[in-house]
C-alpha positions as CSV (number, residue, x, y, z in Angstrom):
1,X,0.0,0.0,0.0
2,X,1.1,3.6,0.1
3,X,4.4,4.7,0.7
4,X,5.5,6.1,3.5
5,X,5.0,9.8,4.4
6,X,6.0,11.4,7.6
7,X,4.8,15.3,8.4
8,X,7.0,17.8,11.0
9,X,6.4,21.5,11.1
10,X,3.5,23.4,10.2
11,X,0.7,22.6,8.1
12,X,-2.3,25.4,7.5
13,X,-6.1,24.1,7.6
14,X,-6.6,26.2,4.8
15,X,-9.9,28.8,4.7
16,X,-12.4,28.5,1.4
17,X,-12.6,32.1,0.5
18,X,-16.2,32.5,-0.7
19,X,-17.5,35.5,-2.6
20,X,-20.6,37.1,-1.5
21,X,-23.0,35.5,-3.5
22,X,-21.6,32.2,-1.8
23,X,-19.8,30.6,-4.7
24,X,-16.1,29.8,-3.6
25,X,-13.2,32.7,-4.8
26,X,-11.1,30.4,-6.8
27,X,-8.6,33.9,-7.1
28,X,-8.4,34.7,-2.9
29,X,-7.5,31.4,-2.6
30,X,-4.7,31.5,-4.9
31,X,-3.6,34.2,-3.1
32,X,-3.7,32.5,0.2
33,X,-1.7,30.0,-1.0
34,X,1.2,32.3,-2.3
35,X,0.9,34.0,1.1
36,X,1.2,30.3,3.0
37,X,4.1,29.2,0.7
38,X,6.3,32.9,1.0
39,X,5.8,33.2,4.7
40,X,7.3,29.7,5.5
41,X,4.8,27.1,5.9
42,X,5.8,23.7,5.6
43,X,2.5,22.1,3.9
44,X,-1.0,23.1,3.2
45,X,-4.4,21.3,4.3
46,X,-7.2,22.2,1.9
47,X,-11.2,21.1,2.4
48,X,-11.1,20.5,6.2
49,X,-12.9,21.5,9.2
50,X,-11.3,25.4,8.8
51,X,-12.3,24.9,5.1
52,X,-16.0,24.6,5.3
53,X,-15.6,20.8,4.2
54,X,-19.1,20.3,5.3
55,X,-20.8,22.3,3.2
56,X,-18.8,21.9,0.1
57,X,-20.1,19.6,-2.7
58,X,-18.3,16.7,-4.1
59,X,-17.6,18.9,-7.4
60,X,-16.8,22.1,-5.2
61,X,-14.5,19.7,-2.8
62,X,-12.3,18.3,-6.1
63,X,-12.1,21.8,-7.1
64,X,-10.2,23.2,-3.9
65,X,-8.3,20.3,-4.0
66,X,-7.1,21.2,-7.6
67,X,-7.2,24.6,-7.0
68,X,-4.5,24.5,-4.0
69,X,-2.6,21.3,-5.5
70,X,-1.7,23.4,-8.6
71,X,-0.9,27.2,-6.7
72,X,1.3,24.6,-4.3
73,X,2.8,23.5,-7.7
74,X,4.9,20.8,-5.7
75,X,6.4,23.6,-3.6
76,X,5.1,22.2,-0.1
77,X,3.1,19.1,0.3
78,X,-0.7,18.9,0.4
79,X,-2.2,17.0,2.7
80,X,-6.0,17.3,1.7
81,X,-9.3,17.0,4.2
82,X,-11.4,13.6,3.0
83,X,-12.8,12.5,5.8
84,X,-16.6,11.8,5.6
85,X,-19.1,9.6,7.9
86,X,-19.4,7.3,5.8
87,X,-17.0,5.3,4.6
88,X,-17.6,5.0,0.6
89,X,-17.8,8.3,0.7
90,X,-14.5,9.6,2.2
91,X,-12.9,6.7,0.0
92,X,-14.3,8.2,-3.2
93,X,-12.8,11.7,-1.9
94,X,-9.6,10.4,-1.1
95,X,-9.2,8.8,-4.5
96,X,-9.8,11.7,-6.4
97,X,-7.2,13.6,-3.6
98,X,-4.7,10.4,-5.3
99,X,-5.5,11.2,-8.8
100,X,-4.8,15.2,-8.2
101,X,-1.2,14.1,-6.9
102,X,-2.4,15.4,-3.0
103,X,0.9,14.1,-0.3
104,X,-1.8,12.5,1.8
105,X,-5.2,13.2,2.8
106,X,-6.5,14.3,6.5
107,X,-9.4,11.4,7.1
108,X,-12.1,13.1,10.1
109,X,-13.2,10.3,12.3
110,X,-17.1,9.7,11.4
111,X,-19.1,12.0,12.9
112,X,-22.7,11.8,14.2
113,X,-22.8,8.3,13.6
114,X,-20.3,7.6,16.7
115,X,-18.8,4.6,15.8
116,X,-17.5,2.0,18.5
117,X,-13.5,1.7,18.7
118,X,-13.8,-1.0,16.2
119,X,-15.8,0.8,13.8
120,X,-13.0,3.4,13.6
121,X,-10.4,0.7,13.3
122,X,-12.5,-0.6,10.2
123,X,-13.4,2.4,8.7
124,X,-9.7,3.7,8.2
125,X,-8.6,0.6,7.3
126,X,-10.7,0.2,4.8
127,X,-9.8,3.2,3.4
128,X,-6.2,3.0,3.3
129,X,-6.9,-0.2,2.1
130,X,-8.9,1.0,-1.0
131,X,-6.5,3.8,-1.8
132,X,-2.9,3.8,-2.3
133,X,-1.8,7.5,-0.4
134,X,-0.5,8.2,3.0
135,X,-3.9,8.7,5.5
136,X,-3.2,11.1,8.7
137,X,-6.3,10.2,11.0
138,X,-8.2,13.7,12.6
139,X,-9.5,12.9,16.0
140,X,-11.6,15.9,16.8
141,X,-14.1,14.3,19.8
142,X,-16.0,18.2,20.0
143,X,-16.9,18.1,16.5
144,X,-17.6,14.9,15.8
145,X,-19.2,13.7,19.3
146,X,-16.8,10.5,19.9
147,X,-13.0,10.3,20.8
148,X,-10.5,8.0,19.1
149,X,-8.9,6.0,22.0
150,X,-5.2,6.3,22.5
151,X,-5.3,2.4,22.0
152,X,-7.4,2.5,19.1
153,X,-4.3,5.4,17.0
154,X,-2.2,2.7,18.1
155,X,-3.7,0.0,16.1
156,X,-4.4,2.1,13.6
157,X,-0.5,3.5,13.5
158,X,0.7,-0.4,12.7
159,X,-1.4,-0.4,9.6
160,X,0.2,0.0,5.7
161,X,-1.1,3.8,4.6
162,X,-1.6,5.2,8.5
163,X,0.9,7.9,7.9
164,X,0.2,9.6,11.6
165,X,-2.9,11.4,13.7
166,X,-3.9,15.1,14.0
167,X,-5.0,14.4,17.3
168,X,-7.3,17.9,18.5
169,X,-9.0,15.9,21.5
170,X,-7.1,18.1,24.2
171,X,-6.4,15.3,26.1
172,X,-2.8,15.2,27.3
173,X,-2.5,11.7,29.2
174,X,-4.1,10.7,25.9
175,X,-1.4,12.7,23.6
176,X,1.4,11.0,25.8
177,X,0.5,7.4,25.4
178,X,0.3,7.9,21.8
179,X,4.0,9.2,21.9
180,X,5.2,6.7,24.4
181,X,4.3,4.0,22.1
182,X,4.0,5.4,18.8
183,X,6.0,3.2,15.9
184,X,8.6,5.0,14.2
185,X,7.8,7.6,11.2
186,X,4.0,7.7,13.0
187,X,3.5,11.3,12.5
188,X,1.7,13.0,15.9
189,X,0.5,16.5,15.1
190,X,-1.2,19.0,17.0
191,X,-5.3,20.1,16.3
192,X,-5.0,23.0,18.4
193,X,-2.7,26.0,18.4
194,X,-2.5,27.0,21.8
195,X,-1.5,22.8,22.6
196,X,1.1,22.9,20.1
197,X,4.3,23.8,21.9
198,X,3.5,21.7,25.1
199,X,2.8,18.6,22.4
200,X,6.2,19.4,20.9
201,X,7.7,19.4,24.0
202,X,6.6,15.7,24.7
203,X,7.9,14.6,21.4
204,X,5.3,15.7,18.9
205,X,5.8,16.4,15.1
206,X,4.1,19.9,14.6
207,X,0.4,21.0,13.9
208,X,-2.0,21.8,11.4
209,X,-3.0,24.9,12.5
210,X,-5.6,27.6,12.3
211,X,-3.6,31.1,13.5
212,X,-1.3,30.1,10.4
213,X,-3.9,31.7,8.5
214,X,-3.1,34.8,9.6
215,X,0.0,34.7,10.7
216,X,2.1,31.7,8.9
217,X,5.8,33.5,9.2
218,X,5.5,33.7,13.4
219,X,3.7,30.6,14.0
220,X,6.0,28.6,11.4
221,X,9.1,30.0,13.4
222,X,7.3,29.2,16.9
223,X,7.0,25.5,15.5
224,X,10.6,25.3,14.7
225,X,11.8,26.9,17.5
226,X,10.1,23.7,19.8
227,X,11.2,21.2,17.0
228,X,15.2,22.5,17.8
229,X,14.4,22.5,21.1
230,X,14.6,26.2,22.0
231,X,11.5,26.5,24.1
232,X,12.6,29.4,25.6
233,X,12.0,32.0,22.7
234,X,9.3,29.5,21.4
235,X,7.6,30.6,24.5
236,X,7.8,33.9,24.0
237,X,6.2,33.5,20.5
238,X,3.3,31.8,22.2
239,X,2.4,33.9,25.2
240,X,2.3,37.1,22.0
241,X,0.2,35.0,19.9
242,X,-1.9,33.6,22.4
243,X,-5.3,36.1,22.2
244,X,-5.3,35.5,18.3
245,X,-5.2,31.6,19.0
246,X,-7.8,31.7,21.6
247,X,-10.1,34.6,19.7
248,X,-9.7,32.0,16.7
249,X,-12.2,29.9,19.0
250,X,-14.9,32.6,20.3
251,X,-17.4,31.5,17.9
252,X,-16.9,28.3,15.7
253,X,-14.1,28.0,13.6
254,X,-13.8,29.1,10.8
255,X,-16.1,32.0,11.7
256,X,-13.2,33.9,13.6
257,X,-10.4,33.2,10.8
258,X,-12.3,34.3,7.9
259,X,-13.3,37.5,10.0
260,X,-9.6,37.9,10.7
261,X,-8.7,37.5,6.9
262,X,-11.4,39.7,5.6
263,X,-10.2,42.8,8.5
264,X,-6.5,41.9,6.7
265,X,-7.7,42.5,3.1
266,X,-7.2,38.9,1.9
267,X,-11.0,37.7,1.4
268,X,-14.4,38.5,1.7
269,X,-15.7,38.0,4.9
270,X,-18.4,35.3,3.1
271,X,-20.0,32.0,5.2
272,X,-22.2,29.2,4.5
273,X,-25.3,28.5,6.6
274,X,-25.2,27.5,8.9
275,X,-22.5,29.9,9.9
276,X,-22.6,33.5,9.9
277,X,-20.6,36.5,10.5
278,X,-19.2,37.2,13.8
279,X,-20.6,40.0,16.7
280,X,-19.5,43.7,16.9
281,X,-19.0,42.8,19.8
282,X,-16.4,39.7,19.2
283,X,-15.2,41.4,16.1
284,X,-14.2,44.3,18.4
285,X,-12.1,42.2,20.6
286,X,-10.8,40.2,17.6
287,X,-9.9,43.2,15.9
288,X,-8.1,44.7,18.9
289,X,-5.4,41.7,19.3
290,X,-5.0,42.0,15.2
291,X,-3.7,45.8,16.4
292,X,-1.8,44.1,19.0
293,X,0.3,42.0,16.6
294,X,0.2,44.9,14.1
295,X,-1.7,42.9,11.3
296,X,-4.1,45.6,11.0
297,X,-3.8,49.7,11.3
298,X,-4.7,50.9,15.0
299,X,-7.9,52.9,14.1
300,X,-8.8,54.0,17.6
């Protein structure tokens, strides 16, 4: 089955830019692309949770994929979202992320459904049975209502095609036995921002991050800062970006992001239903650590 395929550093859960009649701005996400690649990102994640995945169609879905595979044009590696609750599904999605020449592909455990431990041992092995490209499992229990047990990643990590977990579960104790007995070239990367430098610190590989978005150059250098070891200035990095990561969270992602983008210049601040814009209110405060970290002119 597929090769093998090991992820450090930092990896952006890419935004769909949308334009304001809904349809997605194939141009703004060009753009974010070039801005990922030139500030130092070291791979891109198109059509995931951040990406709207959930309310893209199949056709719109392959078209972010090829959008992103051919700005990337083999510069970083793409690691596309095809996770789906059911199975044939996210196996018809990850062959067409094959076909387009994607890395690997980020697989979401089912959601709604909630399968047993089993069922998520049988699910992704099906699928990296069916396809032949490197599958990075996405446990995300407060999205998708179930977690993925440390001992069920560990099955799952001995399998042909299991190239490594974005675990985003929060639990520690869980992150740690996953480490402790992880096989070699088992990639373990971070789901949330603000747990990415204490991951790294137990032996993690990087993250797939949302504040990338906005700010790729100072996250990226945070990242390989705790891969070289040098938590002291990675700290530093992490206490200054801290609001942003935690404002990325006051209403469901990507609602924040996209806010953040759209205040920068680089998309229209455009949803899906069921999401919509942001507060004043939450916009203000948003707005305020953007000043903070000087990615927007102080207007007050």
């Amino acid at each position: 089955m597929s090769s093998s395929f090991s992820f450090r550093g930092t990896a952006t859960a890419l935004v769909t830019p949308m334009l304001p009649n809904g349809d997605i701005d194939t141009e703004a996400l060009q753009r974010l692309v070039e801005f990922q690649i030139i500030n130092g990102v070291n791979g891109l994640v198109p059509c995931g949770t951040t990406g709207e995945s959930a309310t893209l169609s199949h056709p719109e879905h392959h078209h972010v994929m090829d959008i992103v595979a051919e700005q990337a044009n083999g510069r970083v590696p793409i690691i596309v979202g095809a996770g789906s609750n059911s199975t044939r599904e996210a196996i018809s999605l990850t062959q067409h992320a094959r076909a387009i020449g994607a890395n690997a592909v980020l697989s979401v455990a089912p959601y709604y459904n909630k399968p047993t431990q089993k069922g998520f041992f049988e699910h992704y092995k099906a699928i990296a049975e069916a396809v032949d490209i490197p599958v990075f499992v996405y446990n995300v229990p407060g999205r998708t209502g179930s977690n993925i047990s440390a001992e069920t990643t560990l099955r799952l990590s001995e399998l042909p095609g299991i190239a490594g977990i974005k675990e985003a579960s929060g639990n520690i104790p869980q992150v740690m036995e996953i480490l402790r007995h992880r096989p070699k070239n088992f990639s373990v990367l971070s789901g949330d921002d603000a747990l990415t430098l204490p991951m790294i610190a137990l032996g993690g590989d990087g993250v797939i991050s949302v504040v990338s978005n906005e700010v790729p150059a100072e996250f990226s250098r945070l990242v390989q800062l705790c891969l070289a070891g040098d938590f002291k200035l990675a700290r530093t990095i992490h206490h200054r970006l801290l609001d942003l990561m935690n404002l990325n969270f006051i209403d469901s992602n990507p609602i924040p992001v996209k806010a953040a983008l759209s205040i920068m210049g680089m998309i229209h601040e455009s949803y899906r239903l069921p999401l919509t814009p942001m507060s004043v209110e939450h916009k203000f405060l948003l707005r305020r650590a953007m000043e903070e970290l000087s990615l927007v002119e102080n207007i007050a």
